[in-house]
N, C-alpha and C positions, 0 to 999 in steps of 0.2 A: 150383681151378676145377672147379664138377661136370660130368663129363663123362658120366653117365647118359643114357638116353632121356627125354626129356620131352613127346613126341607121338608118342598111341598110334591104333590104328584098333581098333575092336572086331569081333570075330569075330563074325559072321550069326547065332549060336546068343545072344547074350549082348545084350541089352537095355539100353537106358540106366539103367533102374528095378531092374533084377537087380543091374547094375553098382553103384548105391546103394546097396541094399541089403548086399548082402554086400561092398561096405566099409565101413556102416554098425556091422556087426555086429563087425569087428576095430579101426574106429577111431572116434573123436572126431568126427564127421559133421557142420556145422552149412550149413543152407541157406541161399544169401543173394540168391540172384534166377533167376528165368526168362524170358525174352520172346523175340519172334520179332525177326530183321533180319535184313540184307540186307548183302551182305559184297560189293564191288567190287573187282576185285582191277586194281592200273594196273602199266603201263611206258611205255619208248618201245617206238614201231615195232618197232627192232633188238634188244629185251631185253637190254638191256644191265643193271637191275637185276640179271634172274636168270641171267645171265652171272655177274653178282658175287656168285652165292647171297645174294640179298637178295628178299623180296617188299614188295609197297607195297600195303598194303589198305585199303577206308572202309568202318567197321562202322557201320549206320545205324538206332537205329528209335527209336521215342516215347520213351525215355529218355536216350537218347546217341548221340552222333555224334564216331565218333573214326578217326579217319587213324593208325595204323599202321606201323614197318616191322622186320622181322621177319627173321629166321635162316630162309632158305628149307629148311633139311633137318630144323630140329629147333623151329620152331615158335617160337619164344624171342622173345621180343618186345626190340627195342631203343632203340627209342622210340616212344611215345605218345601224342598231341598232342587234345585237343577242337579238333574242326574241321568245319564243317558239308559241305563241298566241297572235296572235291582240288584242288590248285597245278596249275598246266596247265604253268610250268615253275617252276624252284626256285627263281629270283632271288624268284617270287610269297611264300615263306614267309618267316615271321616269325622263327620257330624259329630262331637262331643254328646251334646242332648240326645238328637236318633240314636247313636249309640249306645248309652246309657240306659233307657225307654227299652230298644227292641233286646238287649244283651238281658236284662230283668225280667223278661217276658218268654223269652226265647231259647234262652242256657245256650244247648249245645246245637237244636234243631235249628233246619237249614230253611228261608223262605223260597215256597216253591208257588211256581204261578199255579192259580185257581180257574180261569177263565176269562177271557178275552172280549170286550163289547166295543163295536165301535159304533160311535156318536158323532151329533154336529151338536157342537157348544158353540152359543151366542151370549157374550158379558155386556153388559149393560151396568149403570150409574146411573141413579137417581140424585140429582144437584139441589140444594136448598137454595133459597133467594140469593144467599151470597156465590153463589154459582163454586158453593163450596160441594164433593162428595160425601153425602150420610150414608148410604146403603148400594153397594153391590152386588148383583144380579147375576145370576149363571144359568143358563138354560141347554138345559142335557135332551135333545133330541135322539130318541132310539127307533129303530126301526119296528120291534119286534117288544117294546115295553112300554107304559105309558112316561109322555116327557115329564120330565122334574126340572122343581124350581128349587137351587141353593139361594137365600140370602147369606149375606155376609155383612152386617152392620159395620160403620165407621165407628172404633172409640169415642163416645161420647154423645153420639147419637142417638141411645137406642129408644129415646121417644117417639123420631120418626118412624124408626123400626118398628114398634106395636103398633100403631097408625097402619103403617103400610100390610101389616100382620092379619088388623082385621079387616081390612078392603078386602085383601086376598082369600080370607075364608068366609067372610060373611057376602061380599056381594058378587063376588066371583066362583064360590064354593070349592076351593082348592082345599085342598085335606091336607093335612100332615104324614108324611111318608113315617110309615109306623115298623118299615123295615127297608134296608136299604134293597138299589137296584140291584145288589150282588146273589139275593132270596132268589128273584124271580129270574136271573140267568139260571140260576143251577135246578133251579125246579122244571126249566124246559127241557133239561137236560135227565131228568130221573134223578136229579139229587136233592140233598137237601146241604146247610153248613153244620156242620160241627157232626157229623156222619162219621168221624173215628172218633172212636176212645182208647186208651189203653185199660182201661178197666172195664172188666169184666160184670157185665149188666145183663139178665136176661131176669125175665118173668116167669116166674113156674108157678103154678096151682097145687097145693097141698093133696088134691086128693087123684092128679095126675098119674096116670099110668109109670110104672120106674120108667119101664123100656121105654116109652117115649120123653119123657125128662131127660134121660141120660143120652138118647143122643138128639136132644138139641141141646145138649151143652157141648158132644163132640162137634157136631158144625156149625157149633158159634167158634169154637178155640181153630178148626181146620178155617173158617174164613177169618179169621185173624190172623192167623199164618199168611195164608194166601196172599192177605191185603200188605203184607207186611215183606210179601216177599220180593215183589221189584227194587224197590228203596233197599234191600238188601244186598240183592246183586250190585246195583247200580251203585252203592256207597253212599246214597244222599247226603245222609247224616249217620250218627254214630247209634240213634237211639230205635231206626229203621231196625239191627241188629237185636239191641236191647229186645224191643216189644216180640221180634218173632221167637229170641228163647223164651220168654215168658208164655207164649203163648204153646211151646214147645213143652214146657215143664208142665203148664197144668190140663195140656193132653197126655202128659206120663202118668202126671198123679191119677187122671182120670181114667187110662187105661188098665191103672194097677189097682182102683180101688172099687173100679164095675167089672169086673172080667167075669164075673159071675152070667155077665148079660152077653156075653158077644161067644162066639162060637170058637172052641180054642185056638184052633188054629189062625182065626182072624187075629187073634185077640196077640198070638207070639209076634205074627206079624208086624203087626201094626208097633208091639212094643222094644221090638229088634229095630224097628226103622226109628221110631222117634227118638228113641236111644243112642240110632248113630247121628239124628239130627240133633241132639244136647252133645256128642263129640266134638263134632264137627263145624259146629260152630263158637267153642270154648276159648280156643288160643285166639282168631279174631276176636272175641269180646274182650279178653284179657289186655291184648294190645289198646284196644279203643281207650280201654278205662285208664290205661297207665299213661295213654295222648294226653286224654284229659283231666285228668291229673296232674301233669307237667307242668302249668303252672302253679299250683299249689306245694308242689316239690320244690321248685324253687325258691320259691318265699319261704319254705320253712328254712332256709338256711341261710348263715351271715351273707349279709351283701357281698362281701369281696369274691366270696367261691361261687356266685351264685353261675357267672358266665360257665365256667369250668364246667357244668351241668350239661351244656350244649351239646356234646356230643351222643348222650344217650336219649335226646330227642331224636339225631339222624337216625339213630339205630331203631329206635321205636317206627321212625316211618318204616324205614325200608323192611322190620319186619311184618308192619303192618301190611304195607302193598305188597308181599307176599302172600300170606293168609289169608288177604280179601281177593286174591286172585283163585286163589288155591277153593277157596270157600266159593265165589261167582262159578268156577267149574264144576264143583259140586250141585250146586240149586239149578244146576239146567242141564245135568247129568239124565240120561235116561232113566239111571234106578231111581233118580229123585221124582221123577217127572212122572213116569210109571206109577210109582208105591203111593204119590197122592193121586192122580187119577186115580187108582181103584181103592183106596180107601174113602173117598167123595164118592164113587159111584157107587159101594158098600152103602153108603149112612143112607143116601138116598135112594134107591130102589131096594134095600135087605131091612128086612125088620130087626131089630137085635131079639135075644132070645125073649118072648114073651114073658111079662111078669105081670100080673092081676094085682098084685102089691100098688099101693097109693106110695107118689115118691116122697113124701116127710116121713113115714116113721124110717126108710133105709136115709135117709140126710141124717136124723134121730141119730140111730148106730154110728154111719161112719163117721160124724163130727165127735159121738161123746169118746167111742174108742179111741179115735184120733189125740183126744185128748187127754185122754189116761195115758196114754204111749208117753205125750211131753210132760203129763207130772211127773210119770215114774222115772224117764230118764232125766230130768231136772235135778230130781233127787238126789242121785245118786253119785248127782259130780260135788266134789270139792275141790279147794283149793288144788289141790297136787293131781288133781285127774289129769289124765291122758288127753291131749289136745282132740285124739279122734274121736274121742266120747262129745265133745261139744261140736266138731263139724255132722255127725250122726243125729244130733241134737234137732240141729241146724235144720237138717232134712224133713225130719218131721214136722218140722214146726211149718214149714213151707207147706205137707202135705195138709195138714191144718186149713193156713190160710185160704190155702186153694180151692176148701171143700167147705169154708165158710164164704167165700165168695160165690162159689158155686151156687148154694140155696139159700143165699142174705134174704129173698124174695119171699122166703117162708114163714119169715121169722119177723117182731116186731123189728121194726129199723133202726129205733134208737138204743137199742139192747145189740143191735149185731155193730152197728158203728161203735160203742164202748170195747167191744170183744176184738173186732179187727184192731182198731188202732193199739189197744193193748198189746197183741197180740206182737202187731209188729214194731213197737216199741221197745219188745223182747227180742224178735229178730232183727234189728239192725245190732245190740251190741255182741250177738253172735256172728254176724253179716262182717261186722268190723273185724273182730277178732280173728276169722279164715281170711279175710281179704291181706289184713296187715302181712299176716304167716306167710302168706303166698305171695305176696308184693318183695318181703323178705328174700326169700329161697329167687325166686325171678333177675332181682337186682344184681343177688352175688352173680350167679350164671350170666348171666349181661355184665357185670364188669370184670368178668372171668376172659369173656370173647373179648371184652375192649379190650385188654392189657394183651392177650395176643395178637391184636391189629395194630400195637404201638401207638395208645392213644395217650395223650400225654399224662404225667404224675396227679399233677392237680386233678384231673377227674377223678381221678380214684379217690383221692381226698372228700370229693365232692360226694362221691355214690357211699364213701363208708360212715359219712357226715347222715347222707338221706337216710339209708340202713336204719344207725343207727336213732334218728328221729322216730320208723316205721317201729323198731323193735319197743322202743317208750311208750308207742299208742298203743300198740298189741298189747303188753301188760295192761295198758291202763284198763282195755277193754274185756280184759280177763280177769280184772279187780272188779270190774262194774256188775260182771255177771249175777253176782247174788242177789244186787239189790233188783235187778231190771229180772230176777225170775221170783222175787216176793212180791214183786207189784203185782206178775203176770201171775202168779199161784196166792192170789189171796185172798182169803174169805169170801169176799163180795162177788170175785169174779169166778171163785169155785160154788159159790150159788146160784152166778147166771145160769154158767152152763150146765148146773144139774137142771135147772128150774126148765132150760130150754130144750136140752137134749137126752137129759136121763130115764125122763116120766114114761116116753112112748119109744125108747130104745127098744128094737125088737130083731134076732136073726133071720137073716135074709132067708 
């Protein structure tokens, strides 16, 4: 495998034309095209391509249009594809392998363009004495960034290749592009790449004022919303949705668990409205997940019924482009629009209520408290308990995670990473458990309206077939609960969290 540089940046003294030339003069030079385009560089939202060192680009102009994706450190192309328009998501390509690659990477999020450069690209061949091609040349001329050299070695040549490797940094002094051209587009722009997360990341200081730790956790969670809320209206993708309840929830958890800080009436506020923002966008997320889901609804069931299934897809759409209409009316409603202007203009000109308090010993309280809440009610379910006792469960345990992500920054890392992952290795088979119930009760009511619309016998065959598959997991997941709440209640991990949050638990 060559493991050489293969994308260079040319140094401000050294010329595209110099460059040719004086590799002209030591090798085999042959010219094979010039023209301008226009190079689109996509991901999703959360970059999760260039999380995976991968870039996805579409080179476009009057001779070709080709879609792209590429070895983000070193340029290297790894597939190719003529295509006139980028896949908005990966089931759209054709491509077996692209498809495969970006569907593994990408799940359900949508590729959305990143930013737009346009270039004059010059390809060039270097020929050996048999006036055979060893190594191909790309020369990315930018207006506004220094020009890059791609090579591209011929199979089997790549001795020429280091040869020509070290001409090009030793006597020419070309560097190795140690980040691609897509760094320095966004940077003239006030950006940087990988600029969302869905996880919740902020820095606090142990001996930080409460009042000012609590709200910059409020407007880190309100500019996550924020950022989350076009892709909302718009539909991008399904997960645009996702991340703004998420960010929706643990501005509830947060306003329900600092209200000590904010002034009451702010504080009713602000938890009336986030309140009706986790209403309000419930039955949209509901629908998404049962979309996506659909085909794994299918596959659980014998092949012959599986078509039969068809028709509570249409239903799913059409109630979904309802709710996502219903929900876009809502996010640019006046009360929407309003209640976050003046909650953002709160956090930044109003001090929350003054506290001389350092913010770890209140992280201290509300984590350890937090956590006596889910041992005691842990406990107290058995077998034959009431389903609401474990969705109440559920609750907590969310209020939990969200106030250990909150001050992970406080705490050593590798002790909070052991506690989170635990943690929600507990809540997924409670996550399962209300999911299956309510996937349950959803489906009959759905094939209650089909069988009023005259939709044929075999569906219903089909949705009492899926039911019943959903009602199988729910137990299973109701059988799991004990072991996945003695992993989460045991010993070792009932001495983290005293070790971490007992010693310096103090009231507020």
């Amino acid at each position: 495998m060559l493991t050489i540089p293969l994308y260079f940046e040319l140094p401000n003294n050294l010329t595209a034309k110099k460059l040719i030339d004086k590799l002209g003069k030591k090798y085999s030079l042959h010219f094979i095209s010039q023209h301008y385009t226009f190079k689109t560089f996509y991901d999703c939202f959360d970059w999760r391509l260039y999380q995976a060192d991968l870039l996805c680009e579409l080179q476009q102009s009057q001779h070709e249009s080709v879609l792209r994706l590429q070895q983000r450190k070193t340029g290297k192309s790894i597939i190719e594809l003529a295509m006139d328009n980028a896949p908005v998501f990966a089931n759209d390509i054709t491509d077996k392998p692209l498809r495969r690659q970006l569907a593994a990477l990408l799940e359900m999020r949508a590729l959305l363009p990143i930013t737009t450069l346009d270039f004059q690209v010059s390809r060039w061949v270097i020929l050996n004495k048999k006036n055979q091609p060893v190594l191909h040349l790309r020369l990315e001329a930018y207006s506004e960034f220094k020009q890059r050299l791609l090579l591209e070695p011929v199979p089997r040549y790549g001795k020429i290749a280091k040869e020509i490797v070290n001409f090009l940094t030793q006597s020419l002094a070309l560097t190795p592009a140690n980040q691609p051209v897509l760094v320095s587009a966004l940077k003239s722009q006030g950006r940087k790449p990988a600029d969302y997360s869905s996880k919740f990341a902020l820095s606090l200081e142990p001996s930080q004022s409460a009042d000012k730790a609590i709200r910059t956790i409020f407007k880190q969670l309100l500019l996550a919303i924020k950022r989350n809320e076009p892709g909302t209206i718009d539909a991008l993708d399904s997960e645009f949705l996702h991340d703004f309840r998420v960010a929706v929830r643990r501005m509830r958890t947060a306003l329900g668990q600092f209200k000590a800080l904010l002034p009451k009436k702010i504080g009713n506020q602000q938890r009336e409205f986030f309140a009706w923002l986790g209403q309000i966008t419930s039955t949209p997320r509901d629908l998404d997940v049962y979309l996506l889901n659909f085909p794994a609804y299918q596959a659980s069931l014998p092949k012959k019924i599986r078509p039969a299934l068809a028709p509570l897809q249409v239903l799913l759409k059409q109630k979904q482009g309802v709710a996502q209409k219903e929900l876009a009316q809502n996010l640019t409603s006046p009360h929407y629009l309003s209640q976050m202007i003046a909650w953002e203009d709160y956090l930044a000109q109003s001090k929350l209520t003054p506290s001389a308090k350092p913010i770890k010993p209140l992280a201290d309280k509300k984590i350890w408290c937090t956590f006596q809440q889910v041992l005691g009610k842990g406990q107290k379910i058995t077998a034959s308990s009431d389903p609401v006792l474990l969705h109440d469960l559920r609750k907590t345990c969310k209020k939990l995670r969200y106030l250990l992500e909150f001050f992970q920054s406080l705490y050593p890392v590798g002790d909070m990473k052991i506690l989170i992952a635990t943690l929600k290795g507990f809540q997924e088979v409670l996550g399962d458990f209300q999911d299956y119930e309510v996937q349950e009760l959803t489906l009959r009511d759905f094939s209650q309206q089909m069988r009023e619309e005259g939709v044929a016998e075999a569906t219903f065959i089909a949705m009492e077939t899926l039911i019943a598959k959903l009602e199988t997991k729910r137990c299973q997941a109701r059988a799991d609960f004990a072991g996945r709440f003695a992993d989460f209640s045991a010993e070792d991990k009932q001495k983290m969290f005293t070790t971490l949050f007992a010693g310096n638990s103090v009231a507020e």
